[in-house]
C-alpha positions as CSV (number, residue, x, y, z in Angstrom):
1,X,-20.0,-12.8,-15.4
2,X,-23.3,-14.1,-14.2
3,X,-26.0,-11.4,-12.3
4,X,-25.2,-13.3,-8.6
5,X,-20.8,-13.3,-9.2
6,X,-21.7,-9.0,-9.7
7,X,-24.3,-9.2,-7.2
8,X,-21.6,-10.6,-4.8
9,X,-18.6,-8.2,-5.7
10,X,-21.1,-5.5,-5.5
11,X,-22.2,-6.8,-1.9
12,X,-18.3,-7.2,-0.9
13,X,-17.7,-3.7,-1.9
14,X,-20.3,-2.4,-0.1
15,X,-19.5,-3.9,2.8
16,X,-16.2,-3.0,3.0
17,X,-16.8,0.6,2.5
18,X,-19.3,0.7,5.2
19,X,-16.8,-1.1,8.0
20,X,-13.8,1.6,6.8
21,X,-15.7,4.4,7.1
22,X,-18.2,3.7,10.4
23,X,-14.9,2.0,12.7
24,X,-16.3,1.2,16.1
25,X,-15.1,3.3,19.1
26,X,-13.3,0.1,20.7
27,X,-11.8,-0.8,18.2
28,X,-7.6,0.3,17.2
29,X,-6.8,2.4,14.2
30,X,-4.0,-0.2,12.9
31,X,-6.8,-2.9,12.1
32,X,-8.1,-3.3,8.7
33,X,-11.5,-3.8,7.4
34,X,-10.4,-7.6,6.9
35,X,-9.6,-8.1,10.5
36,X,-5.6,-7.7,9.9
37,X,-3.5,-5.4,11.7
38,X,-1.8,-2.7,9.5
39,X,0.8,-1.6,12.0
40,X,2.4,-5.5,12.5
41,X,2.8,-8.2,10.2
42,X,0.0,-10.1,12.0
43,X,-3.0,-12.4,10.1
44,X,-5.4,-10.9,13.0
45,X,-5.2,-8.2,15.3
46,X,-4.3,-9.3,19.1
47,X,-7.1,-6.3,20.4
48,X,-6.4,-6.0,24.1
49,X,-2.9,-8.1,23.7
50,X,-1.2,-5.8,21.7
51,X,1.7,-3.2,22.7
52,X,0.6,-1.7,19.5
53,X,-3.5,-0.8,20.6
54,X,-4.6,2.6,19.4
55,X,-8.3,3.5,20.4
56,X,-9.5,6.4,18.1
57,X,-9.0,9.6,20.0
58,X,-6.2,8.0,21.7
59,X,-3.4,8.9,19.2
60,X,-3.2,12.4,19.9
61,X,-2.4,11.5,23.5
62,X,-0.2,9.6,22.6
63,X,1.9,11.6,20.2
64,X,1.8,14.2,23.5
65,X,3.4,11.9,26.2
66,X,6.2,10.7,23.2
67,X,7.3,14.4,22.7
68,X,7.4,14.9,26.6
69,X,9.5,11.7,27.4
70,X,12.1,12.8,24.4
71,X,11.8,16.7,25.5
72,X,12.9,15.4,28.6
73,X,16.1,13.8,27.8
74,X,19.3,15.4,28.2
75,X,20.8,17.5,25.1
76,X,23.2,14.9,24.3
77,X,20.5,11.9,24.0
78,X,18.4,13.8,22.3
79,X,20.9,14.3,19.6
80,X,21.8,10.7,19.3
81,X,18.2,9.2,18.7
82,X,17.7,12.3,16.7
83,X,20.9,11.0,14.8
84,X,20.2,7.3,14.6
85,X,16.2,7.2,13.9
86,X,15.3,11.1,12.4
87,X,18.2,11.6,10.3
88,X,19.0,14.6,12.6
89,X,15.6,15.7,12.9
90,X,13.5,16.6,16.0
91,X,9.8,15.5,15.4
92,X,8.9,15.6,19.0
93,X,10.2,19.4,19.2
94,X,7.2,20.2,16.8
95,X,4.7,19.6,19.6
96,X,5.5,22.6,21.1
């Protein structure tokens, strides 16, 4: 391998490492360092167009108003989605 091809994997590296670990503020949780969203099965990320946007600092709230809305549900429905999507489990009872 010539001095520029490891000179150029080395700079790809770099870069990549750099753009995981600084992530901007505006920018969701579910997109890669390539640009790709991680969440969907999308080439880009949609930014403001996505149902799926998660700001950092965001997911904690988040997680909160989801175990509210389900805590709020009647006994009954409560059991059924905990039946059909938790294999009988109650995540959002964790919260408390």
């Amino acid at each position: 391998m010539t001095e520029e091809a490891v000179a150029t994997i080395e700079t790809n590296e770099e870069s990549a490492n750099a753009t995981t670990a600084a992530r901007p503020a505006d920018r969701c949780i579910f997109q890669g360092a390539d640009g790709k969203c991680e969440k969907l099965n999308n080439t880009e990320c949609r930014e403001g167009g996505c149902s799926f946007l998660v700001l950092p600092g965001e997911e904690a709230r988040k997680q909160e108003i989801w175990a509210k809305r389900l805590c709020g549900l009647d006994e009954a429905k409560q059991k059924e989605i905990s039946k059909k999507y938790y294999g009988g489990g109650r995540p959002w009872r964790l919260n408390k």
